[in-house]
C-alpha positions, 0 to 999 in steps of 0.5 A: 500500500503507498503513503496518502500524500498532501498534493503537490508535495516535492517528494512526490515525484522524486520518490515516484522517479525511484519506482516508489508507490505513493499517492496524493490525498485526491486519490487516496479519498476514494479508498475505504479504509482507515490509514493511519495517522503520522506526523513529522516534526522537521527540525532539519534546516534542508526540510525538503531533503528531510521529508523525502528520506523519512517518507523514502522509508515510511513507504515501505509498509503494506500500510496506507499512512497519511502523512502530515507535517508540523512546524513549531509557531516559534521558530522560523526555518532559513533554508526552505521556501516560505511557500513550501512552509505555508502549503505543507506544515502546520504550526504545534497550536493548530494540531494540537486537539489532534491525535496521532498513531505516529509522530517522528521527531527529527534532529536539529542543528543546535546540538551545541546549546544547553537545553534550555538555551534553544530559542524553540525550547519551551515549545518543543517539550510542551510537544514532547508532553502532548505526544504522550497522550496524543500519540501511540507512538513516538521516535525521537532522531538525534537531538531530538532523542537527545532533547527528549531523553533530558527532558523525560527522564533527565539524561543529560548530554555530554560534549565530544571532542571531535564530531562523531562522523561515519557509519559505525556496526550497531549491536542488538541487546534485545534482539527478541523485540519486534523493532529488530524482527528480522535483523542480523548480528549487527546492523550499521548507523550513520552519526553525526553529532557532536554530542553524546549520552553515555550508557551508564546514564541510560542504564541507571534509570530502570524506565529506560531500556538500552536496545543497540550500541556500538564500541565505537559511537556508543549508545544508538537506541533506547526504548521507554514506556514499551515502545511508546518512544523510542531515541535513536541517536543516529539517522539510518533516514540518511541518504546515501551522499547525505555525508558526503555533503556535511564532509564537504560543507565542512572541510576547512570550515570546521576543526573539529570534523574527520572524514566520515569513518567507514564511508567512503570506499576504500577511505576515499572521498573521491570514489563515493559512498559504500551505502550499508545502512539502508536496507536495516534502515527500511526494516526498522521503519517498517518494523516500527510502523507495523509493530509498535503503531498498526498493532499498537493503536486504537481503530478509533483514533480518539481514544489514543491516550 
């Protein structure tokens, strides 16, 4: 089954160009099913690169999704069209008597801000309080699950001396749950942040359960509240040049960024990405799509929370 899609939407015809089935609201009206409800809070500065990774993956589900985007009322975006803005996203306020099946809240580039520094702070946890009753589920990316381990349940965020840059193996502690059905030994991960949350902290805190890691870049996945939220602390969303770009956008701009570990073929910018992430990362999606919002989630959508 495709994803129902606003009209219009840039994604669209990128995604059908990679033989990808999605369907615009005008046809989806006609079939007689429910869909289920999923809302993207976009943090990301490029939005419509972000929009199209996430619902890149979010299309492969036998599952019809309707997708919406939220935008925060205080917080305006420099780097997308206003008019993309205005046709496609909603402010908080406006969605807020709403509820949702899914809600995914995406990274941000303000990693290096306390908290409470962050202009947008106050209104994003009021969303991350509405989720709870407003949402069966809920999947905080990279600051986002750093934001949103800090404000649930206290676990606070530590500095890296240089940015943690690449593709690392992840381990599975739980392999048993649902999000990792059909999973192998090891799966890897693209990171890039410049901050972390250490594992001690996570394990310290009987509501938190640490699903995946990696020696190399840490803690990766956490679950809380039986898969009502789950923090990743990477972006298997990441296409396959998304890398490449930050490498380049950096270089001799920045001091404290390496090449990307584990990326390039044979260590070599100039001979491209070797992509090995992606096919874990459409796994996970649909396993989380299937298992902790399909299964999960009321027929009658009001009665979620």
């Amino acid at each position: 089954m495709p994803l129902r899609l606003p009209d219009q939407l840039p994604a669209i015809e990128i995604l059908k160009r990679e033989n990808i089935f999605v369907m615009d609201n005008t046809r989806a009206t006609t079939q007689d099913i429910r869909p289920l409800k999923i809302v993207i809070l976009n943090l990301m500065p490029l939005k419509i690169t972000t929009e199209t990774d996430l619902i890149r993956l979010l299309s492969n589900t036998p599952l019809q999704l309707d997708i919406s985007f939220m935008k925060l009322q205080s917080h305006t975006p420099k780097n997308t069209p206003i008019e993309h803005m205005m046709m496609f996203y909603r402010d908080f306020e406006a969605m807020s008597h709403e509820k949702f099946d899914g809600m995914i809240v995406t990274g941000a580039p303000v990693e290096t801000y306390e908290f409470e520094e962050v202009t947008y702070w106050d209104e994003i946890t009021r969303i991350f309080t509405w989720a709870r009753t407003h949402v069966t589920s809920t999947l905080y990316i990279c600051w986002a699950a750093q934001a949103g381990l800090y404000y649930h349940y206290g676990i606070p965020k530590y500095p890296l001396d240089r940015k943690m840059f690449g593709v690392f193996p992840q381990v599975t502690l739980s392999p048993q749950l649902p999000i990792f059905r059909g999973f192998d030994d090891f799966f890897n991960m693209p990171h890039s942040r410049h901050t972390e949350v250490h594992r001690d902290d996570i394990l310290a805190n009987p509501e938190l359960q640490l699903i995946a890691e990696s020696q190399e870049s840490g803690v990766s996945m956490v679950m809380a509240r039986g898969g009502r939220e789950f923090f990743i602390t990477g972006h298997l969303e990441y296409s396959p040049d998304t890398l490449d770009h930050e490498y380049r956008r950096d270089m001799g701009v920045r001091d404290d960024v390496d090449m990307p570990k584990h990326y390039y073929r044979s260590d070599n910018p100039d001979l491209g990405p070797l992509v090995t992430w992606r096919a874990h990362a459409n796994l996970l999606y649909s396993n989380w799509v299937n298992y902790y919002v399909y299964q999960e989630t009321p027929y009658d959508i009001n009665q979620i929370g």
